[in-house]
C-alpha positions, 0 to 999 in steps of 0.5 A: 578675455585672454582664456575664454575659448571660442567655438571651433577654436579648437576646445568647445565652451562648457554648458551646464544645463540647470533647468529641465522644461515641462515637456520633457518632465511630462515625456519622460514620465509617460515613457516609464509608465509604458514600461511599467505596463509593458512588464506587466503584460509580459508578466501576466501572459507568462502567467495565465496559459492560454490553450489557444496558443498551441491549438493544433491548426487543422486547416493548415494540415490540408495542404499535405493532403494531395497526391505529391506528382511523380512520387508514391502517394503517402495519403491513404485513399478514402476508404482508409481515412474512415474513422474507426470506432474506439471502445472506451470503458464507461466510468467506474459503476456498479454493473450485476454478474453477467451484463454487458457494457455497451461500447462507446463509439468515437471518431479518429479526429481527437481521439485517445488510446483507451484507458486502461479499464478498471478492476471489476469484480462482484458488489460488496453487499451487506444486509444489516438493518439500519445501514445502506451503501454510501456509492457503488463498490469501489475496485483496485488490483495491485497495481492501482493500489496507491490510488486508495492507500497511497504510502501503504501499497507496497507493503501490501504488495510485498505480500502479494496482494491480489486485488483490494474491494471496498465500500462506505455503509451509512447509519440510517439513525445517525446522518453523518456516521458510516462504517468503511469496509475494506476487503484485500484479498492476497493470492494465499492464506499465509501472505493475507496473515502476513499482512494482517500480522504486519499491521496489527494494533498491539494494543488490540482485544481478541476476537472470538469470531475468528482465529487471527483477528482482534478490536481496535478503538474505531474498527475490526480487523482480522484474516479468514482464509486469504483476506484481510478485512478492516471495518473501521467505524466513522466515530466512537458512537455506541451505536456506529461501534455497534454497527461495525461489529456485526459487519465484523460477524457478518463478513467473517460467517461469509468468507469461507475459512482456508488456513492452508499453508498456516499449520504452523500457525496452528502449532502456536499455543494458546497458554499465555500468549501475548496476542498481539506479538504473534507474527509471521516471516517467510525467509531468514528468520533468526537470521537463518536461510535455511528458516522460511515460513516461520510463525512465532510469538510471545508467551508469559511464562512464570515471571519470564517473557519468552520468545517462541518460533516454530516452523513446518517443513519436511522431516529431511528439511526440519533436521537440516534446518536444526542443525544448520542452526545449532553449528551457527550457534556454536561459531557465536557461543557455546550450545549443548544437547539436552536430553530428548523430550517426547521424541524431539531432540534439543539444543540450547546455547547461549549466544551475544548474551541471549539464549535460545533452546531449539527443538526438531521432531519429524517435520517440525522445528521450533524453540525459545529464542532471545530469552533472558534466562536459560533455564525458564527457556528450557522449561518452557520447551519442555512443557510444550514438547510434552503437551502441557502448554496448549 
Protein backbone atom coordinates (compact mmCIF):
# COMPACT_ATOMS: atom_id res chain seq x y z
CA UNK A 1 0.00 0.00 0.00
CA UNK A 2 0.73 3.91 -1.01
CA UNK A 3 1.12 4.82 3.03
CA UNK A 4 2.16 1.83 4.75
CA UNK A 5 5.85 2.68 6.14
CA UNK A 6 8.87 0.55 5.73
CA UNK A 7 11.53 -0.01 8.19
CA UNK A 8 14.53 2.40 7.55
CA UNK A 9 12.22 4.35 5.06
CA UNK A 10 12.66 7.05 7.38
CA UNK A 11 9.61 6.28 10.13
CA UNK A 12 9.43 2.88 12.20
CA UNK A 13 6.11 0.70 11.66
CA UNK A 14 4.00 0.83 15.25
CA UNK A 15 3.81 -2.25 17.37
CA UNK A 16 1.63 -2.83 20.15
CA UNK A 17 2.57 -5.63 22.41
CA UNK A 18 -0.86 -7.58 23.67
CA UNK A 19 0.64 -10.30 25.42
CA UNK A 20 3.16 -10.68 28.11
CA UNK A 21 4.70 -14.36 28.28
CA UNK A 22 4.91 -16.50 31.50
CA UNK A 23 8.78 -15.80 32.32
CA UNK A 24 8.34 -12.33 32.40
CA UNK A 25 5.15 -12.61 34.56
CA UNK A 26 7.14 -15.23 37.03
CA UNK A 27 10.24 -12.55 36.82
CA UNK A 28 8.65 -9.84 37.55
CA UNK A 29 6.97 -11.06 40.47
CA UNK A 30 10.21 -12.55 42.22
CA UNK A 31 11.73 -8.98 41.58
CA UNK A 32 9.13 -7.32 43.79
CA UNK A 33 9.57 -9.89 46.60
CA UNK A 34 13.13 -9.21 46.62
CA UNK A 35 12.39 -5.51 47.47
CA UNK A 36 9.70 -6.26 49.71
CA UNK A 37 12.45 -8.54 51.85
CA UNK A 38 15.13 -6.22 51.01
CA UNK A 39 12.83 -3.22 53.05
CA UNK A 40 12.22 -5.47 55.44
CA UNK A 41 15.90 -6.21 56.47
CA UNK A 42 16.74 -2.73 56.34
CA UNK A 43 13.59 -2.18 58.69
CA UNK A 44 14.69 -4.51 61.31
CA UNK A 45 18.53 -3.56 61.44
CA UNK A 46 17.33 -0.06 62.13
CA UNK A 47 15.26 -1.18 64.59
CA UNK A 48 17.11 -3.91 66.86
CA UNK A 49 20.54 -2.19 68.13
CA UNK A 50 23.29 -4.37 67.72
CA UNK A 51 25.95 -3.49 70.23
CA UNK A 52 28.60 -5.13 68.22
CA UNK A 53 28.41 -3.01 65.70
CA UNK A 54 30.33 -0.21 67.66
CA UNK A 55 32.28 -2.42 69.87
CA UNK A 56 35.44 -1.10 70.34
CA UNK A 57 38.33 -3.35 68.17
CA UNK A 58 41.10 -3.64 70.78
CA UNK A 59 43.60 -5.54 68.56
CA UNK A 60 43.22 -2.82 66.11
CA UNK A 61 44.75 -0.37 68.54
CA UNK A 62 48.17 -2.20 68.64
CA UNK A 63 49.32 -0.86 66.04
CA UNK A 64 49.74 2.49 67.86
CA UNK A 65 51.60 0.85 70.34
CA UNK A 66 55.20 1.04 68.87
CA UNK A 67 57.96 3.44 69.25
CA UNK A 68 57.39 5.74 66.14
CA UNK A 69 61.31 6.18 64.74
CA UNK A 70 62.85 9.75 65.02
CA UNK A 71 60.22 11.08 67.30
CA UNK A 72 59.60 11.29 71.08
CA UNK A 73 58.01 8.14 71.73
CA UNK A 74 54.22 9.04 73.08
CA UNK A 75 53.66 5.16 74.41
CA UNK A 76 54.41 5.05 78.28
CA UNK A 77 56.79 2.44 79.24
CA UNK A 78 55.79 -0.49 80.89
CA UNK A 79 55.80 0.46 84.38
CA UNK A 80 53.27 3.23 83.25
CA UNK A 81 50.88 0.86 81.68
CA UNK A 82 50.26 -1.23 84.82
CA UNK A 83 46.71 -1.10 85.62
CA UNK A 84 45.55 1.24 88.77
CA UNK A 85 43.55 -0.15 91.36
CA UNK A 86 39.79 1.82 91.19
CA UNK A 87 37.80 2.20 94.30
CA UNK A 88 34.48 1.75 93.76
CA UNK A 89 31.57 1.95 96.63
CA UNK A 90 29.88 -1.20 97.08
CA UNK A 91 25.89 -0.81 96.44
CA UNK A 92 23.86 1.08 98.89
CA UNK A 93 23.35 -1.25 102.46
CA UNK A 94 23.05 -1.21 105.95
CA UNK A 95 27.00 -0.92 107.40
CA UNK A 96 27.13 0.01 111.81
CA UNK A 97 28.88 3.24 112.96
CA UNK A 98 32.54 2.54 112.74
CA UNK A 99 32.95 -0.33 109.74
CA UNK A 100 34.77 0.02 107.00
CA UNK A 101 34.00 -0.89 103.66
CA UNK A 102 36.40 -3.00 101.79
CA UNK A 103 37.55 -1.23 98.50
CA UNK A 104 36.99 -3.15 95.12
CA UNK A 105 39.51 -3.30 92.92
CA UNK A 106 39.48 -3.40 89.00
CA UNK A 107 41.86 -3.16 86.03
CA UNK A 108 42.15 0.17 83.71
CA UNK A 109 41.07 -2.06 80.48
CA UNK A 110 37.09 -0.84 80.67
CA UNK A 111 36.94 0.88 83.70
CA UNK A 112 34.68 4.08 84.86
CA UNK A 113 34.93 6.96 86.86
CA UNK A 114 33.78 6.07 90.38
CA UNK A 115 30.29 6.93 91.10
CA UNK A 116 29.56 9.48 93.11
CA UNK A 117 28.74 7.45 96.65
CA UNK A 118 25.69 7.60 98.55
CA UNK A 119 24.53 9.48 101.56
CA UNK A 120 25.33 7.34 104.61
CA UNK A 121 24.24 8.05 107.96
CA UNK A 122 22.78 6.00 110.82
CA UNK A 123 20.06 3.17 110.49
CA UNK A 124 16.53 4.44 111.12
CA UNK A 125 15.88 1.74 113.92
CA UNK A 126 12.13 1.35 115.45
CA UNK A 127 11.69 -1.24 118.23
CA UNK A 128 7.91 -1.76 118.33
CA UNK A 129 6.19 -5.00 118.88
CA UNK A 130 4.62 -6.66 116.19
CA UNK A 131 6.40 -4.73 113.19
CA UNK A 132 10.18 -5.30 111.49
CA UNK A 133 11.97 -3.53 108.81
CA UNK A 134 11.11 -4.05 104.99
CA UNK A 135 14.98 -3.31 103.48
CA UNK A 136 17.88 -1.55 105.00
CA UNK A 137 17.82 2.43 105.67
CA UNK A 138 17.52 4.23 102.57
CA UNK A 139 19.59 7.77 102.32
CA UNK A 140 19.59 11.07 100.05
CA UNK A 141 20.96 14.42 100.64
CA UNK A 142 19.69 17.27 98.94
CA UNK A 143 20.79 16.96 95.65
CA UNK A 144 19.61 13.13 95.00
CA UNK A 145 16.28 14.01 96.45
CA UNK A 146 14.19 13.71 93.24
CA UNK A 147 15.30 10.11 93.37
CA UNK A 148 12.76 9.52 95.95
CA UNK A 149 10.22 12.33 95.49
CA UNK A 150 10.74 13.41 92.19
CA UNK A 151 8.35 16.76 91.39
CA UNK A 152 8.43 17.55 95.22
CA UNK A 153 12.38 18.12 95.67
CA UNK A 154 12.49 21.65 95.24
CA UNK A 155 10.06 22.71 97.42
CA UNK A 156 12.15 21.11 99.82
CA UNK A 157 15.26 22.52 98.91
CA UNK A 158 14.00 26.05 98.94
CA UNK A 159 13.91 25.30 102.88
CA UNK A 160 17.17 23.96 102.94
CA UNK A 161 16.83 20.56 103.28
CA UNK A 162 19.87 18.99 104.36
CA UNK A 163 19.46 15.14 103.88
CA UNK A 164 16.11 12.80 103.79
CA UNK A 165 16.39 8.90 105.71
CA UNK A 166 13.57 6.67 105.24
CA UNK A 167 12.56 2.95 105.80
CA UNK A 168 9.37 0.64 105.35
CA UNK A 169 8.35 -1.29 108.62
CA UNK A 170 5.85 -4.29 107.93
CA UNK A 171 2.98 -5.67 110.07
CA UNK A 172 4.02 -8.92 111.32
CA UNK A 173 0.01 -9.89 111.86
CA UNK A 174 -1.19 -8.28 109.01
CA UNK A 175 1.24 -9.53 105.36
CA UNK A 176 0.99 -7.29 103.16
CA UNK A 177 0.28 -3.65 105.62
CA UNK A 178 3.41 -1.56 106.31
CA UNK A 179 4.16 1.53 107.72
CA UNK A 180 6.55 4.02 105.65
CA UNK A 181 8.63 6.42 107.76
CA UNK A 182 10.27 9.13 106.19
CA UNK A 183 12.49 11.57 108.08
CA UNK A 184 13.91 15.11 106.38
CA UNK A 185 16.06 16.86 108.27
CA UNK A 186 16.49 20.91 107.43
CA UNK A 187 20.06 22.86 108.45
CA UNK A 188 17.47 24.70 110.95
CA UNK A 189 14.35 24.62 113.44
CA UNK A 190 12.74 27.27 111.61
CA UNK A 191 13.07 26.04 107.77
CA UNK A 192 12.11 22.33 108.94
CA UNK A 193 8.57 24.31 110.03
CA UNK A 194 8.69 25.92 106.90
CA UNK A 195 8.05 23.03 105.27
CA UNK A 196 6.05 21.12 107.28
CA UNK A 197 3.61 24.42 107.37
CA UNK A 198 3.79 24.29 103.45
CA UNK A 199 2.43 21.14 103.29
CA UNK A 200 0.09 20.47 105.81
CA UNK A 201 -3.35 18.79 105.38
CA UNK A 202 -6.10 21.58 106.29
CA UNK A 203 -8.11 19.03 107.18
CA UNK A 204 -5.62 17.47 109.59
CA UNK A 205 -6.39 16.89 113.77
CA UNK A 206 -3.87 18.28 116.36
CA UNK A 207 -1.34 16.13 118.07
CA UNK A 208 -0.64 16.47 121.48
CA UNK A 209 2.78 14.66 121.36
CA UNK A 210 4.19 17.80 120.08
CA UNK A 211 3.76 21.45 119.21
CA UNK A 212 3.65 21.60 115.29
CA UNK A 213 2.02 18.32 114.28
CA UNK A 214 -1.33 17.02 113.41
CA UNK A 215 -3.33 13.18 112.01
CA UNK A 216 -4.21 12.83 108.72
CA UNK A 217 -6.43 9.93 107.45
CA UNK A 218 -3.14 7.33 106.54
CA UNK A 219 -0.33 9.01 108.70
CA UNK A 220 1.25 11.50 111.10
CA UNK A 221 2.93 14.20 110.55
CA UNK A 222 4.68 16.81 112.37
CA UNK A 223 8.19 19.04 113.43
CA UNK A 224 10.60 18.22 116.46
CA UNK A 225 13.60 20.27 116.43
CA UNK A 226 14.88 20.42 112.56
CA UNK A 227 13.01 17.48 111.25
CA UNK A 228 10.13 16.98 109.59
CA UNK A 229 8.73 13.59 109.95
CA UNK A 230 5.92 11.73 108.01
CA UNK A 231 4.57 8.25 109.17
CA UNK A 232 2.39 7.34 106.78
CA UNK A 233 0.43 3.90 107.14
CA UNK A 234 -0.35 1.39 103.83
CA UNK A 235 -4.23 1.11 104.50
CA UNK A 236 -6.84 2.24 106.80
CA UNK A 237 -6.55 -0.88 108.70
CA UNK A 238 -7.28 -0.30 112.57
CA UNK A 239 -4.47 -2.27 113.52
CA UNK A 240 -1.84 -0.42 110.78
CA UNK A 241 -3.36 3.02 111.72
CA UNK A 242 -2.55 1.70 115.33
CA UNK A 243 0.80 0.89 114.37
CA UNK A 244 1.74 4.29 112.59
CA UNK A 245 0.63 6.17 115.63
CA UNK A 246 2.91 4.75 118.33
CA UNK A 247 5.80 5.09 115.61
CA UNK A 248 4.45 8.61 115.65
CA UNK A 249 5.20 8.66 119.86
CA UNK A 250 7.99 6.87 119.65
CA UNK A 251 9.99 9.12 117.08
CA UNK A 252 8.69 12.28 118.51
CA UNK A 253 10.21 10.86 122.43
CA UNK A 254 13.43 10.35 120.36
CA UNK A 255 14.26 13.44 118.38
CA UNK A 256 15.54 16.06 120.75
CA UNK A 257 13.28 19.36 120.84
CA UNK A 258 15.02 22.76 119.71
CA UNK A 259 12.66 25.19 118.42
CA UNK A 260 15.45 27.71 118.16
CA UNK A 261 14.77 30.66 116.00
CA UNK A 262 10.45 29.74 116.30
CA UNK A 263 10.09 32.52 119.33
CA UNK A 264 7.86 33.73 117.05
CA UNK A 265 5.95 30.78 116.76
CA UNK A 266 5.74 30.50 120.32
CA UNK A 267 3.99 34.24 120.38
CA UNK A 268 1.03 32.39 118.31
CA UNK A 269 -2.06 32.09 120.96
CA UNK A 270 -3.47 29.16 121.33
CA UNK A 271 -7.29 30.67 121.77
CA UNK A 272 -9.30 29.98 118.83
CA UNK A 273 -6.62 29.23 116.50
CA UNK A 274 -7.72 27.59 113.42
CA UNK A 275 -4.69 24.84 113.47
CA UNK A 276 -4.34 24.30 110.04
CA UNK A 277 -3.72 27.94 109.01
CA UNK A 278 -0.89 28.65 110.71
CA UNK A 279 1.94 29.15 108.80
CA UNK A 280 5.55 30.72 108.43
CA UNK A 281 7.21 33.27 105.45
CA UNK A 282 10.66 34.16 105.82
CA UNK A 283 10.83 37.78 103.80
CA UNK A 284 8.10 40.05 102.14
CA UNK A 285 5.30 39.22 104.32
CA UNK A 286 2.59 41.50 103.62
CA UNK A 287 4.49 42.61 100.95
CA UNK A 288 7.09 44.33 103.22
CA UNK A 289 11.06 43.73 102.85
CA UNK A 290 11.39 45.01 105.75
CA UNK A 291 8.94 41.84 107.47
CA UNK A 292 11.19 38.66 107.42
CA UNK A 293 10.47 35.58 109.50
CA UNK A 294 7.25 36.20 110.18
CA UNK A 295 4.55 33.46 111.75
CA UNK A 296 1.33 33.99 111.64
CA UNK A 297 -2.25 32.23 111.62
CA UNK A 298 -6.14 32.38 111.67
CA UNK A 299 -8.20 32.85 114.85
CA UNK A 300 -11.92 32.87 115.37
CA UNK A 301 -12.80 35.51 117.26
CA UNK A 302 -16.66 36.23 118.01
CA UNK A 303 -18.23 35.83 114.74
CA UNK A 304 -15.20 37.26 112.83
CA UNK A 305 -12.34 35.40 111.34
CA UNK A 306 -9.37 37.37 111.78
CA UNK A 307 -5.85 37.07 110.28
CA UNK A 308 -2.77 37.24 112.78
CA UNK A 309 1.19 37.89 112.19
CA UNK A 310 3.77 38.46 114.38
CA UNK A 311 7.43 38.91 114.09
CA UNK A 312 10.57 39.01 116.65
CA UNK A 313 13.35 41.12 115.52
CA UNK A 314 15.35 43.71 117.65
CA UNK A 315 13.50 46.51 119.31
CA UNK A 316 15.60 49.10 116.82
CA UNK A 317 14.46 46.45 113.74
CA UNK A 318 10.77 46.13 115.24
CA UNK A 319 10.26 49.97 115.34
CA UNK A 320 11.36 50.68 111.90
CA UNK A 321 9.53 47.69 110.38
CA UNK A 322 6.24 49.36 112.26
CA UNK A 323 6.61 52.27 110.75
CA UNK A 324 8.00 51.39 107.46
CA UNK A 325 4.58 49.73 107.71
CA UNK A 326 2.20 52.31 108.56
CA UNK A 327 3.77 55.16 106.13
CA UNK A 328 3.11 52.39 103.15
CA UNK A 329 -0.22 52.01 104.39
CA UNK A 330 -1.07 55.69 104.41
CA UNK A 331 0.19 55.99 100.47
CA UNK A 332 -2.62 53.23 99.86
CA UNK A 333 -5.38 54.42 102.61
CA UNK A 334 -6.09 56.11 105.52
CA UNK A 335 -4.49 54.84 108.95
CA UNK A 336 -4.46 56.37 112.69
CA UNK A 337 -3.03 55.89 115.77
CA UNK A 338 -4.58 54.34 118.52
CA UNK A 339 -4.11 54.44 121.93
CA UNK A 340 -1.20 52.46 123.51
CA UNK A 341 -2.34 49.07 125.06
CA UNK A 342 0.32 47.70 127.68
CA UNK A 343 2.94 49.67 126.40
CA UNK A 344 2.57 48.69 122.55
CA UNK A 345 1.76 51.63 120.50
CA UNK A 346 -0.66 50.73 117.55
CA UNK A 347 -2.05 51.78 114.05
CA UNK A 348 -4.99 50.63 112.16
CA UNK A 349 -5.75 51.47 108.43
CA UNK A 350 -7.83 50.63 105.93
CA UNK A 351 -6.24 49.63 102.90
CA UNK A 352 -8.13 48.27 99.25
CA UNK A 353 -11.12 47.57 101.52
CA UNK A 354 -9.45 45.25 104.21
CA UNK A 355 -8.05 46.61 107.40
CA UNK A 356 -5.20 45.88 109.15
CA UNK A 357 -4.39 46.83 113.07
CA UNK A 358 -0.71 46.66 113.50
CA UNK A 359 1.11 46.74 116.90
CA UNK A 360 5.03 47.23 117.85
CA UNK A 361 6.38 46.87 121.53
CA UNK A 362 10.34 46.11 122.25
CA UNK A 363 11.56 43.62 119.89
CA UNK A 364 8.06 42.50 118.80
CA UNK A 365 5.95 43.42 116.04
CA UNK A 366 2.55 42.06 115.16
CA UNK A 367 -1.20 42.65 114.17
CA UNK A 368 -4.50 41.66 112.31
CA UNK A 369 -4.23 42.03 108.66
CA UNK A 370 -7.11 41.50 105.88
CA UNK A 371 -9.69 41.55 108.47
CA UNK A 372 -13.28 42.15 107.33
CA UNK A 373 -14.36 44.49 110.18
CA UNK A 374 -12.14 47.06 111.89
CA UNK A 375 -13.27 47.25 114.93
CA UNK A 376 -13.22 43.09 116.01
CA UNK A 377 -9.53 43.77 114.30
CA UNK A 378 -8.77 46.17 117.13
CA UNK A 379 -10.64 44.12 119.72
CA UNK A 380 -8.85 41.31 118.93
CA UNK A 381 -5.04 43.12 119.45
CA UNK A 382 -5.98 44.39 122.45
CA UNK A 383 -7.11 41.57 124.06
CA UNK A 384 -3.92 40.02 123.04
CA UNK A 385 -1.87 42.90 123.88
CA UNK A 386 -3.31 42.65 127.38
CA UNK A 387 -3.04 38.94 127.78
CA UNK A 388 -6.32 37.73 127.51
CA UNK A 389 -6.13 35.81 124.35
CA UNK A 390 -3.31 33.23 125.26
Amino acid sequence: MANEKKYGGGGRKEFVRTRVSIVERISSIVILLLMVATGFVIWHKGKVFDPNLYAVRTEALKSTATAVAGKNGTVPTTAETTPVAVKIPKPVAEKSAGTEEPALEGGAEGATAAPKPTAKGEPLEISLTGTKPMSDTEFYTADSLYEKIDGRAPAYQNFNVVALRCRSFALNAAPGSYVDVYEYRFDNPVDAFGMFALERDPKGKPLEIVADGYAADMGYFFRQGAVYVQIIASDMKPETLAKAKSIADIRAKDLPVDDHGLAGRRKLPADGMLADSVAYVPENAQGQSSLKEVFQAKYKFADAEIPFFVMVASADDAAKAWQSFQDFCGKFGATENLPDVNGAKIFRAQVFGKWKVVYQRAGELGGAFDAADGDQARAFIEKYLRGEIK
